[in-house]
N, C-alpha and C positions, 0 to 999 in steps of 0.2 A: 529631310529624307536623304540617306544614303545609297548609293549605286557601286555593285561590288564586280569584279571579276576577280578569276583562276589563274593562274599558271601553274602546271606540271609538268617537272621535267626527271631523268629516272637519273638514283644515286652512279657518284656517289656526292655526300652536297659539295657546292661549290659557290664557296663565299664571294669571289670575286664575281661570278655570273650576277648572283642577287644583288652584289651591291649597282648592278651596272641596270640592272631590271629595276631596281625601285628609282637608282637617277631617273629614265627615261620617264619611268609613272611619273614622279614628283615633279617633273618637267612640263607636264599634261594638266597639274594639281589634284592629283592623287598620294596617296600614303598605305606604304604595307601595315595591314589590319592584323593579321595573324599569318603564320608559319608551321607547318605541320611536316613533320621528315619521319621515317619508318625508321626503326630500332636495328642496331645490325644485325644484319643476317633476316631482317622481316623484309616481307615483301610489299609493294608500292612504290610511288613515287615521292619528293619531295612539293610538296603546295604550298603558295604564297597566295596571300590572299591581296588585293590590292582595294582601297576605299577613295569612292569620290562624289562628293556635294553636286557636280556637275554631269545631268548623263551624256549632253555633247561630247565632254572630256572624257566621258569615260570609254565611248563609243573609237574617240580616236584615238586614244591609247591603246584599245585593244587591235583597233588594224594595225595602228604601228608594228605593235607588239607580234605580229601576224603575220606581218612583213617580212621580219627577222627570223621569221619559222618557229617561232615559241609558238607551244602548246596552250590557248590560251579558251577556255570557259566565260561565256556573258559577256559582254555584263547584262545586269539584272536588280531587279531591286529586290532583295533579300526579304525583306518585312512587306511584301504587298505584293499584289498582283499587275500592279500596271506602272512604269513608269511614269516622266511631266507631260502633265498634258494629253492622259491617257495613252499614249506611244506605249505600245504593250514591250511587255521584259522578254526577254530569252535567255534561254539558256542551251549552250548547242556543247555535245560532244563531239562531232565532226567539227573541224577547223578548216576545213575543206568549202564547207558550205557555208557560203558568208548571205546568204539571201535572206537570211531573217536578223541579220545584224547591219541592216541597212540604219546610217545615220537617220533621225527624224528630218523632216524636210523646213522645217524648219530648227533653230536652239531654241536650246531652254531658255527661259526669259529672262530677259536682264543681260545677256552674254554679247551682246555687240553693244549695248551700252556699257556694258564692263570693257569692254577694248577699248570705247571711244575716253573712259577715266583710268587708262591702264596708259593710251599715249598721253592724255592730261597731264599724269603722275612723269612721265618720261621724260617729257617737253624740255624743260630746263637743263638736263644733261644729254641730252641727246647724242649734241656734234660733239662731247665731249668723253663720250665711251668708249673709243677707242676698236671698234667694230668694224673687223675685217671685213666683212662681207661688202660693208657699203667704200670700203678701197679698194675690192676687188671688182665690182659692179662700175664702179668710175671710167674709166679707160674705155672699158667696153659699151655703155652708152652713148658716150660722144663721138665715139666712133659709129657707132650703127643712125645713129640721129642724124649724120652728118651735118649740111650746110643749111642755118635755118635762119641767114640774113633775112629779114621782110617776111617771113610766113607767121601765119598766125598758130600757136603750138599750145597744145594744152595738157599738163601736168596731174594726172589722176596721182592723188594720195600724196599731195606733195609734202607730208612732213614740215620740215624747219627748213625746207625750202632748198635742200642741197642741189636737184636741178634747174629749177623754176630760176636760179639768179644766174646760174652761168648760160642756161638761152637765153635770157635779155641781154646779158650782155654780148652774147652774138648777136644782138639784132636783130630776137624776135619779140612780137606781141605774144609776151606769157600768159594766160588764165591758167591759175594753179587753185584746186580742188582740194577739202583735207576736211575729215569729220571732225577734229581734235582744236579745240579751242586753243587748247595751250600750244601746239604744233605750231600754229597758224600766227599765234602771236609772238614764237620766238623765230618766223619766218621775217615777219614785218617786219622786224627791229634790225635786221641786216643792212647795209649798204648796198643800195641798187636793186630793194625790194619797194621803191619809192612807183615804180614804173610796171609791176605785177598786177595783174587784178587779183585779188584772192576772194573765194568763197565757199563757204563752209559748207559742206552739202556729203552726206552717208552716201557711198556707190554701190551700198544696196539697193537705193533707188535709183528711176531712171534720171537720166542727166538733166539740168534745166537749161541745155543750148540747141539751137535750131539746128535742124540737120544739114551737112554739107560746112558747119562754121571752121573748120579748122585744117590746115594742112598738114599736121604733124599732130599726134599724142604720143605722150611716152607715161610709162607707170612702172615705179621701181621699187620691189619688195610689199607689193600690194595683193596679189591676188591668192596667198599662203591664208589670209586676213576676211573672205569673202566667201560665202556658204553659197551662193550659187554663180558659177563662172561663166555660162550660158549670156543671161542676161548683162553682166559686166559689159564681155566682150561684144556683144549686139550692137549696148551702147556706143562705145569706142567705135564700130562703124562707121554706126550712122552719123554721128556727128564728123568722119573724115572727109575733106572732099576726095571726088575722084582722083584718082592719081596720089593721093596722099598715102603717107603710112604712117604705124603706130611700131614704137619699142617700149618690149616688155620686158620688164627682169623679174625672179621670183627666187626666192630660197629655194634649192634644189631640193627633192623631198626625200630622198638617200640624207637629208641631214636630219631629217624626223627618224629615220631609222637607228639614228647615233644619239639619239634622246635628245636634239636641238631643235629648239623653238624660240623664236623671241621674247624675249627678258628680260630683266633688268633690276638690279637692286637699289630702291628708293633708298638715297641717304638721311633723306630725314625720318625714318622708322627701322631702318637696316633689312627691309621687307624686301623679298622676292617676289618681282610682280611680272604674273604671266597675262598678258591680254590679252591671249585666244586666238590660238590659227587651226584650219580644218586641214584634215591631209590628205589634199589632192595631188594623185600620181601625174607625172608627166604627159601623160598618152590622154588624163582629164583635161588637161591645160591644152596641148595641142589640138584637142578635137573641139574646145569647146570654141577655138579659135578661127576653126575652117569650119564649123557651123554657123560661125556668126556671118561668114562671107568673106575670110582672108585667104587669103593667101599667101603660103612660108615665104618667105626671101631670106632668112635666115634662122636656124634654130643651134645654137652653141650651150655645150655645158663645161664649164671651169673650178677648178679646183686650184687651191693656194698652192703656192712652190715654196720652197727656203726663203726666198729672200723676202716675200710679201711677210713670210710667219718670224723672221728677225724683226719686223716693222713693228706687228703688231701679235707679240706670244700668244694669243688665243687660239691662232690661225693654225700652230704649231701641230697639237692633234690632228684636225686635219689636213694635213701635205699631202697631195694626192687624190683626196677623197673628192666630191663633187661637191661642190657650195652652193653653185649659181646657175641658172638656167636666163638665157637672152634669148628674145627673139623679134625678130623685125616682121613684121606682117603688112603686108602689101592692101590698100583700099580696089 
């Protein structure tokens, strides 16, 4: 089953736009299906059609896409009447009205399992991809974390462990959290991961620690990756003690609007593999945050400068643009 949407935009064509329209689909795992432009001198617009196996993805491609103020139709399932899982199709000529283009409340099946074999795939080059983001996010969570000699701090989504080893080695009791088997296992194999608990556990569900266990949580580049941020953040609460706080960092979502999503190409197939992130705006992130019972103490958004984009050339496009969003949340 296929899931399609529109774009229209009026002559005259413009190759550079579409090439930049189908990166940001193909970034989603979509592919332009067909193309349709009017004769000169006739009337209409130019249409692209864009095709995709996933209706989650195809859902967030089209707000992306929405984002950017493109003219965007569906998606919808072309051959049928109802989407996965009965989730009815639409199709809306107002772009205006996004009320019947609400993501399903849950994905289509198999898609957080496909993330949790998408970081699998990743695991082994991870710290070795050369990814600005997680050198621009550096700096700024040890600083928002500050002094976490003796407290006990726990790690949502710790990956291969990039902060889970430098709080122990400040002297704290880490519990680091991560769905990703292979994540967790190129975490262990580090120096000074001897003294981590690690446990593997989806933060879709709720947490398996008693409330009040912790002084500190921090979660970096995790919640891009999580279809509902409500219950996330509830978690992280409850399990802070009073007086405790949590630092968050997230992809900025201005980088979903530049067609960037986490990625990654597997070298042992030479495959592009996207394991699925949903795109929640900043003001979803912030509220879902002081609904769970925080409160700001800090909310920062950063973009790379010259010198970060000499470190690492990827970063280079974006100078200026917004990458990262941090933010410190008071218990």
């Amino acid at each position: 089953m296929s899931y399609m949407f529109e774009i229209y935009y009026r002559p005259p064509a413009d190759p550079l736009k579409e090439s930049t329209l189908a990166e940001c689909v193909s970034s989603f795992g979509g592919r332009l299906d067909d193309r349709e432009a009017p004769g000169v001198g006739e009337p209409g617009g130019v249409c692209l059609t864009f095709e995709f196996e996933d209706w989650g993805r195809a859902q967030a491609a089209a707000e992306a896409l929405r984002q950017l103020g493109e003219h965007v139709e569906g998606p919808a399932d072309y051959g049928a009447n109802s989407g996965p899982e009965g989730v009815e199709s639409h199709v809306t000529s107002d772009v205006t009205d996004r009320s019947s283009l609400q993501a399903p409340s849950v994905p289509s099946p198999g898609q957080d399992s496909s993330a949790r074999e998408g970081y699998d795939r990743w695991s082994p080059i991870y710290d070795h991809d050369a990814n600005p983001l997680l050198a621009l996010e550096g700096p700024h969570m040890r600083e928002l974390v500050g002094d976490v000699s003796g407290l006990a701090v726990l790690d949502l989504g710790c990956g291969t462990g990039r902060h889970s080893l430098w709080l122990a080695a400040s002297g704290a009791e880490v519990t680091a959290v991560d769905f990703s088997e292979g994540m967790l296992a190129e975490a262990r194999r580090k120096p000074g991961a001897q003294g981590i608990r690690f446990v593997v556990h989806d933060l879709h569900e709720g947490l398996p620690f008693a409330a009040g266990t912790f002084d500190r949580v921090v979660s970096g580049l995790v919640v891009e990756h999580l279809r509902d941020l409500g219950p996330f953040f509830r978690e992280m609460r409850r399990v802070l003690r009073p007086g405790g706080h949590a630092v968050v960092s997230a992809m900025h979502p201005a980088m979903m609007l530049r067609g960037s999503v986490a990625r990654f190409t597997d070298p042992a197939t030479n495959e592009r593999v996207v394991p699925g992130s949903y795109p929640h705006q900043l003001g979803d992130v912030i509220m879902a945050a002081v609904g769970a019972g925080f409160r700001l103490g800090h909310v920062g958004e950063h973009a790379p400068d010259a010198v970060l984009a000499a470190r690492f050339p990827r970063a280079e496009k974006y100078v200026g643009w917004p990458m990262l969003v941090m933010m410190r949340l008071l218990a």
